[in-house]
C-alpha positions as CSV (number, residue, x, y, z in Angstrom):
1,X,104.0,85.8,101.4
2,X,103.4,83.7,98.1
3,X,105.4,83.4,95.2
4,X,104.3,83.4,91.5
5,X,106.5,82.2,88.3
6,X,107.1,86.3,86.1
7,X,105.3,84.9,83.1
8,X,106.4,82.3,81.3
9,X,110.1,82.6,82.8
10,X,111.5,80.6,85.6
11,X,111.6,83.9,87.7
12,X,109.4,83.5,90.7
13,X,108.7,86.8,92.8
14,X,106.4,87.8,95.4
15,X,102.6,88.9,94.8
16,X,103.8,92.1,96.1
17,X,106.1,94.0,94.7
18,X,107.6,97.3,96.3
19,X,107.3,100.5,94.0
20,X,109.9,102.9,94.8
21,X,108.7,106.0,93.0
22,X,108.7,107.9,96.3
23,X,112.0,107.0,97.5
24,X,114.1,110.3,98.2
25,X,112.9,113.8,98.7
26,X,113.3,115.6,95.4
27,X,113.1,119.2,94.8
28,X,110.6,121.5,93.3
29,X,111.6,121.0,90.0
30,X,109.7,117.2,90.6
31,X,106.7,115.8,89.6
32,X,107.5,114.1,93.1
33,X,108.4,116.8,94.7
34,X,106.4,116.7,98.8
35,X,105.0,113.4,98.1
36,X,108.3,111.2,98.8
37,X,110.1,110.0,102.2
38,X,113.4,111.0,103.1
39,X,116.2,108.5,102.5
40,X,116.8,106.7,106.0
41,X,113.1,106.0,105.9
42,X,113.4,104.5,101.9
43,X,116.2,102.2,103.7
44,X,114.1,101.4,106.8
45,X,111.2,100.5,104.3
46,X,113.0,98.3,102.2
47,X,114.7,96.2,104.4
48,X,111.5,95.3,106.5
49,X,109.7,94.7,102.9
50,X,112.4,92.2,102.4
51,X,112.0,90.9,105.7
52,X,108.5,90.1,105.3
53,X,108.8,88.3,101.7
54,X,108.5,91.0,99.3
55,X,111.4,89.9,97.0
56,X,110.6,92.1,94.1
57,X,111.4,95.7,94.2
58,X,110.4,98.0,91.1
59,X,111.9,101.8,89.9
60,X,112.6,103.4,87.4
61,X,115.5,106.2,86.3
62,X,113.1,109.0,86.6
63,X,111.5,108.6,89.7
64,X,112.7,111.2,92.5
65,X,114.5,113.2,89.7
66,X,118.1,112.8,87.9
67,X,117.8,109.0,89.2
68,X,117.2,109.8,92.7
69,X,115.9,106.7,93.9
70,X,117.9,104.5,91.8
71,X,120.6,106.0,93.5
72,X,118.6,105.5,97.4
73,X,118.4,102.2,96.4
74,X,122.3,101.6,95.0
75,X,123.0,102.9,98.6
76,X,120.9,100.7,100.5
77,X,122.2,98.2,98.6
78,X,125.9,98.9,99.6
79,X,124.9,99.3,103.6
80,X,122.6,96.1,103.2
81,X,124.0,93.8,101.4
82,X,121.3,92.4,100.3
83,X,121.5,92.6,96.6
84,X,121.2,88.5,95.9
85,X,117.9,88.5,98.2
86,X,116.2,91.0,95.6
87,X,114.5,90.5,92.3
88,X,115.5,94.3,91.0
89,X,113.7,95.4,88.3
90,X,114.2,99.2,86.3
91,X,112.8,100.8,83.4
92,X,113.9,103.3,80.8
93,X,112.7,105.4,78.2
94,X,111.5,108.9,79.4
95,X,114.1,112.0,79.4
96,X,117.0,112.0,81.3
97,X,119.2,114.8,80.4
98,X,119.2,117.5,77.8
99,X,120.1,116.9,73.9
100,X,117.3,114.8,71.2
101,X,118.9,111.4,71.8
102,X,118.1,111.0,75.5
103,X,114.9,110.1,75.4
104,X,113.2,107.3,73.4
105,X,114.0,103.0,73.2
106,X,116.5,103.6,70.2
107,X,119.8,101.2,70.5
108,X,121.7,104.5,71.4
109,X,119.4,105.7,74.3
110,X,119.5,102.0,75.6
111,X,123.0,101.3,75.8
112,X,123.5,104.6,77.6
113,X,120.5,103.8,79.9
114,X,121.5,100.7,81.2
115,X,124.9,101.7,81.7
116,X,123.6,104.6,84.3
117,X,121.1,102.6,85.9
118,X,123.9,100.1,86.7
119,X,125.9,102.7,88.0
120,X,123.3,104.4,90.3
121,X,122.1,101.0,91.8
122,X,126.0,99.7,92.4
123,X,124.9,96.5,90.8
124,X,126.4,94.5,88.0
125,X,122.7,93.3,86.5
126,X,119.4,94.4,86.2
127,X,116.7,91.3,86.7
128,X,114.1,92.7,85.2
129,X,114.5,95.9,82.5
130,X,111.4,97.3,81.2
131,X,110.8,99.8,78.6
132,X,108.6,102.5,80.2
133,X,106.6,103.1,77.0
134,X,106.9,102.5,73.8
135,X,108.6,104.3,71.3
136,X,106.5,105.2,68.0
137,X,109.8,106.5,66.2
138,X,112.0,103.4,67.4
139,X,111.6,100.4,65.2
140,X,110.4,97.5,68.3
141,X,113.3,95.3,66.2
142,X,116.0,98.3,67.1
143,X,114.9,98.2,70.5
144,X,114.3,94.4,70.8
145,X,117.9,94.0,69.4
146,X,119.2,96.3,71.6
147,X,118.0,94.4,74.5
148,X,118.9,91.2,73.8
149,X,122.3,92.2,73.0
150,X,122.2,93.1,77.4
151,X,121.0,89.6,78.3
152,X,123.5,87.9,76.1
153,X,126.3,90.3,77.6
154,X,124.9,89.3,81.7
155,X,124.0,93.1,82.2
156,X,120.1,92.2,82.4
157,X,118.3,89.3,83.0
158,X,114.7,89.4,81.9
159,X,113.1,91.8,79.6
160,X,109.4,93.5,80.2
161,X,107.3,96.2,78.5
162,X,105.3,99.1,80.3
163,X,102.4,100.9,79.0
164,X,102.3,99.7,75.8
165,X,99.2,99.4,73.4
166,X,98.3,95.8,73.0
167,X,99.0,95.9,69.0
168,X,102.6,97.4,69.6
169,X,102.9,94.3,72.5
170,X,102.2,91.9,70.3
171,X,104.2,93.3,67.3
172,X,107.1,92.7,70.1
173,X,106.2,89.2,70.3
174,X,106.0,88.0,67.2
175,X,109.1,90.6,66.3
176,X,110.6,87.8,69.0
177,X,109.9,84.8,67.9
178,X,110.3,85.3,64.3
179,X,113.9,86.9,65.1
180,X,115.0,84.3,67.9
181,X,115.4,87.9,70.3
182,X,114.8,87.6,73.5
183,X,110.9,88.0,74.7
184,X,109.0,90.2,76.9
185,X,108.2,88.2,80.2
186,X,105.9,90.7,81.6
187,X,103.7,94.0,81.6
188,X,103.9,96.7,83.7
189,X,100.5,99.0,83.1
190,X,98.0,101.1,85.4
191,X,95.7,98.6,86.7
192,X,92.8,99.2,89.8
193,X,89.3,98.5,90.1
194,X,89.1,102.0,88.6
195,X,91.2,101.8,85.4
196,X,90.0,98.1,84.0
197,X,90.8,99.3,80.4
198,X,93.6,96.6,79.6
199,X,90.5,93.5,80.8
200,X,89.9,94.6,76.7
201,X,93.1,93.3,74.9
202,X,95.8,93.4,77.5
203,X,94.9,90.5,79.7
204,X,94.4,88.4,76.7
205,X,97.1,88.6,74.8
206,X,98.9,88.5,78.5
207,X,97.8,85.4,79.3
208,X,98.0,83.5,75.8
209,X,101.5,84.1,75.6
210,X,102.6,83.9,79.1
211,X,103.4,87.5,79.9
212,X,103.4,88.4,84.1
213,X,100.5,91.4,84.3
214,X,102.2,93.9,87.1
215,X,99.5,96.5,88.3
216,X,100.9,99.8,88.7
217,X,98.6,102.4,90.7
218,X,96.5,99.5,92.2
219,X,94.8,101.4,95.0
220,X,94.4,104.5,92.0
221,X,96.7,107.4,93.8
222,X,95.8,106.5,96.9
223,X,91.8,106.7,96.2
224,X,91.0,103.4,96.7
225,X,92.1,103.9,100.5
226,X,88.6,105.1,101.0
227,X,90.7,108.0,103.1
228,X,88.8,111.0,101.0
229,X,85.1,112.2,101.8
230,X,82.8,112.9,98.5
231,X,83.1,116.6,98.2
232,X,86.0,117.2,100.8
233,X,89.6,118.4,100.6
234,X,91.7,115.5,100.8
235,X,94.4,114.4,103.8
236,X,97.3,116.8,104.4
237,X,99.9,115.4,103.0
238,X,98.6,113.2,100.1
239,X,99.2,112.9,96.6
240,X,95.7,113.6,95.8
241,X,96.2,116.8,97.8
242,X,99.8,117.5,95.3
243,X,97.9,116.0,92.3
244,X,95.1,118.1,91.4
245,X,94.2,116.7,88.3
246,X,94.5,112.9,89.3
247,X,91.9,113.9,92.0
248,X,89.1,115.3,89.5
249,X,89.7,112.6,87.5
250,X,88.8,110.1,89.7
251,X,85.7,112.2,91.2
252,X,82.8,110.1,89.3
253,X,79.4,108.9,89.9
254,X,81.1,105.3,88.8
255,X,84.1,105.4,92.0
256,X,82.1,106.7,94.7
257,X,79.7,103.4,94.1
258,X,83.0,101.6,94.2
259,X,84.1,103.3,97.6
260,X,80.6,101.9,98.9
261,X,81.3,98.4,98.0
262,X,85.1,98.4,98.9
263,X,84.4,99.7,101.8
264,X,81.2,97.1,102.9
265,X,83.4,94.7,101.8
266,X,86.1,95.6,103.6
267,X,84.0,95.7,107.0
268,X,83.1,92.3,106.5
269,X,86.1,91.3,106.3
270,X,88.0,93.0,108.7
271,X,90.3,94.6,106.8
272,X,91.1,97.8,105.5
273,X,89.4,99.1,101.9
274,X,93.5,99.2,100.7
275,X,94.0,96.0,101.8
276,X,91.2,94.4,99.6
277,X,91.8,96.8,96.4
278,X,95.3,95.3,96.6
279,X,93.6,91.4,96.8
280,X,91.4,91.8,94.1
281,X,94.5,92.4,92.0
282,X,96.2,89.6,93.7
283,X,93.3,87.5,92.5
284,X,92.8,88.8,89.2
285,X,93.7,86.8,86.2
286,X,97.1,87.0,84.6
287,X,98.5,88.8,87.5
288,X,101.9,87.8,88.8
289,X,103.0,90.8,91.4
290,X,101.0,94.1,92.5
291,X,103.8,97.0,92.6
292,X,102.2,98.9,95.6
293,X,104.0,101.8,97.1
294,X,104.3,102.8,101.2
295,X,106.2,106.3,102.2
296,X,105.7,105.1,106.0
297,X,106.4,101.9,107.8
298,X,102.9,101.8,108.9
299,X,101.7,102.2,105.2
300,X,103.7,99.2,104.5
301,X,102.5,96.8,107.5
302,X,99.3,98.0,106.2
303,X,99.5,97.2,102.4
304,X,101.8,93.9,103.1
305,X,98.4,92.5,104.7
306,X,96.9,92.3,101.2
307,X,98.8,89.4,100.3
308,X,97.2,86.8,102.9
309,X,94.0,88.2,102.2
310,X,91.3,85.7,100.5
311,X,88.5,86.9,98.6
312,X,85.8,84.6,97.7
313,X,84.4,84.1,94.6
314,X,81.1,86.0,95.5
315,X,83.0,89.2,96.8
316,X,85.0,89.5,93.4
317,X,82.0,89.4,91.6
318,X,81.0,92.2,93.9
319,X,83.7,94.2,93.0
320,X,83.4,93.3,89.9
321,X,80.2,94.5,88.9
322,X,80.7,97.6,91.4
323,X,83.6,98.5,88.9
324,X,82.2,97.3,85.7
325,X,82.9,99.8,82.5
326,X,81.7,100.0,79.2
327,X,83.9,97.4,77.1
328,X,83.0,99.3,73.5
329,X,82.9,98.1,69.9
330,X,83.4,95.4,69.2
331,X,83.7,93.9,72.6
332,X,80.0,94.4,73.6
333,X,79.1,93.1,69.8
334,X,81.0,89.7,70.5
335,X,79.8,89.8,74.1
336,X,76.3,89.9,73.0
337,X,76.8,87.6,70.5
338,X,79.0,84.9,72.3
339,X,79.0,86.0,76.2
340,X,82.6,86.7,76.2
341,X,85.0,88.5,74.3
C-alpha cells in the first residue's frame, strides 16, 4: 500500500480509502436498504482493510439510516481498538431528524452534528469532517466559522468539502484566507471514467491550491466491474439491480465503448476491469485516496489489488480517449485556441 500527503496538510493516508456506505443492514425505509452487509461482516471487513494498509476509512451520518454505520463503526472501534491506527473521516449536512434546522451547514446544524457523530463513533475527534454539499442558504463564512471553531476546540482535525460547485469551492478558499479560518484540505466528489465532469474546473482549482481530490463512486455503482451484459438484467444481488435509475443512466453508446477498453485492458494485464478503473483514479492527477466500497471479504481482496497496479502511460491515454466527454463552452474555445484549458 502507498501513502499520499491529504492535500496540502501534513495528513498522509492510503491511495485507498474504505467507503462505509454499506455498513449495517438498514430497513425498508433506506435508500440502502438490500444493498448492505450485516454488521459482523462490516467488522470482519474493516479490520482486514486495516490490516492490509488501508488507513483511511470514510462515512457519513446518513449512510445505513439514523447513523447506522457510524454507529457499526463506533462498535468496531470499541471491540478493536484500533482507533489511533485510523485516519476517520465523516461528513454532515443532509437530514437527520425531523424539525427545519436539521438539515443544512448553518453553525446550529453543525454544532449538533458533530456532537452525534462523536457520539455514534465512541471517538473524541473526527480527522477529517466534510460537508456533504453545500448549503446555498448558509453563508460559506457561518459554516467556515463554525468549523474552525471544532479544530481550535480538538473535536476535528482537518476540514474537507463534498460535492460542491467549483465557484462555491473557491468562495470557501478565499473566504479562508482572507478570514485566517481554517481551509478545506480536500474534495470528496463522484469521480470514474464515466463521470469526468470535475476534469473542467474541479481538478484545477484542486490542484493550484493543494486540495486532496477523493473519488467517490470510482467503479460508477458497480458498472465499471464489467459484471453486466449490454441488454441483460444485472447480478442478483447488486445495486444496479436495487437502483433502477442509476442503471439507465449509465446504459450509453459512450460506457459500453468504455467496457470494451477496460476490459482489453484489463486482459492484458491480468487483472480484473475493477481493479484497473480503480488505478486509473489512483493515477489521475490531483488524486490523493480512491474511497472504494466492498460488502464481501472477497470484494475487498479484489479492489485492494488496485493499489499496486501500474498503468503505463500508453494505457491511460487508452482510457482516456475511451472515456473522453464533451468539455463545452468555453473549454473547447480555449482548447482550440491554446490546446489546453
Amino acid at each position: 500500500m502507498q501513502y499520499r500527503q491529504l492535500g496540502r496538510s501534513g495528513l498522509r493516508v492510503s491511495t485507498l480509502c474504505l467507503g462505509t456506505m454499506t455498513f449495517g443492514e438498514a430497513d425498508e425505509t433506506s435508500f440502502m436498504h438490500k444493498v448492505g452487509c450485516d454488521e459482523p461482516t462490516a467488522h470482519h471487513i474493516m479490520s482486514r482493510a486495516l490490516d492490509a494498509g488501508v488507513n483511511f476509512f470514510d462515512t457519513a451520518d446518513v449512510y445505513g439510516q439514523d447513523g447506522l454505520t457510524e454507529r457499526v463503526i463506533g462498535r468496531w472501534f470499541a471491540a478493536a481498538g484500533r482507533r489511533d491506527d485510523v485516519v476517520l473521516a465523516t461528513k454532515f449536512r443532509f437530514r437527520m431528524g425531523k424539525g427545519p434546522n436539521s438539515s443544512g451547514a448553518s453553525r446550529h446544524r453543525i454544532v449538533r452534528a458533530v456532537e452525534d457523530s462523536l457520539r455514534r463513533l465512541q471517538t473524541d475527534r473526527i480527522d477529517l469532517y466534510q460537508v456533504h454539499m453545500q448549503d446555498i442558504d448558509t453563508p460559506e463564512d457561518e459554516t467556515l466559522r463554525a468549523l474552525d471553531d471544532l479544530v481550535r476546540a480538538g473535536k476535528v482535525l482537518y476540514l474537507g468539502a463534498s460535492n460542491y460547485a467549483a465557484y462555491r469551492l473557491m468562495e470557501s478558499l478565499w473566504t479562508s484566507e482572507r478570514e485566517r479560518l481554517e481551509r478545506f484540505v480536500a474534495f470528496q466528489a463522484q469521480y470514474s471514467l464515466v463521470v469526468r465532469d470535475i476534469e473542467r474546473e474541479h481538478v484545477p482549482v484542486c490542484l493550484r491550491h493543494g486540495l486532496g481530490v477523493l473519488p467517490w463512486s470510482p467503479l460508477a455503482g458497480g458498472f465499471l466491474s464489467a459484471k453486466l451484459e449490454r441488454g441483460a438484467a444485472p447480478p442478483a444481488g447488486t445495486r444496479l439491480e436495487q437502483w433502477k435509475q442509476r442503471l439507465a443512466s449509465v446504459d450509453t453508446e459512450r460506457n459500453w465503448q468504455i467496457i470494451a477498453v477496460l476490459k482489453a485492458v484489463a486482459q492484458e494485464l491480468g487483472a480484473t476491469p475493477a481493479q484497473v478503473a480503480l488505478a486509473w483514479c489512483i493515477h489521475k492527477p490531483a488524486v490523493t485516496s480512491v474511497i472504494f466500497g466492498a460488502r464481501s471479504p472477497e470484494q475487498l481482496d479484489d479492489n485492494l489489488k488496485a493499489a499496486a497496479l501500474e498503468l503505463s502511460p500508453a494505457v491511460m491515454q487508452r482510457l482516456d480517449e475511451a472515456s473522453a466527454f464533451p468539455l463545452g463552452y468555453p473549454y473547447e474555445f480555449m482548447r482550440n485556441v491554446q490546446g489546453r484549458w
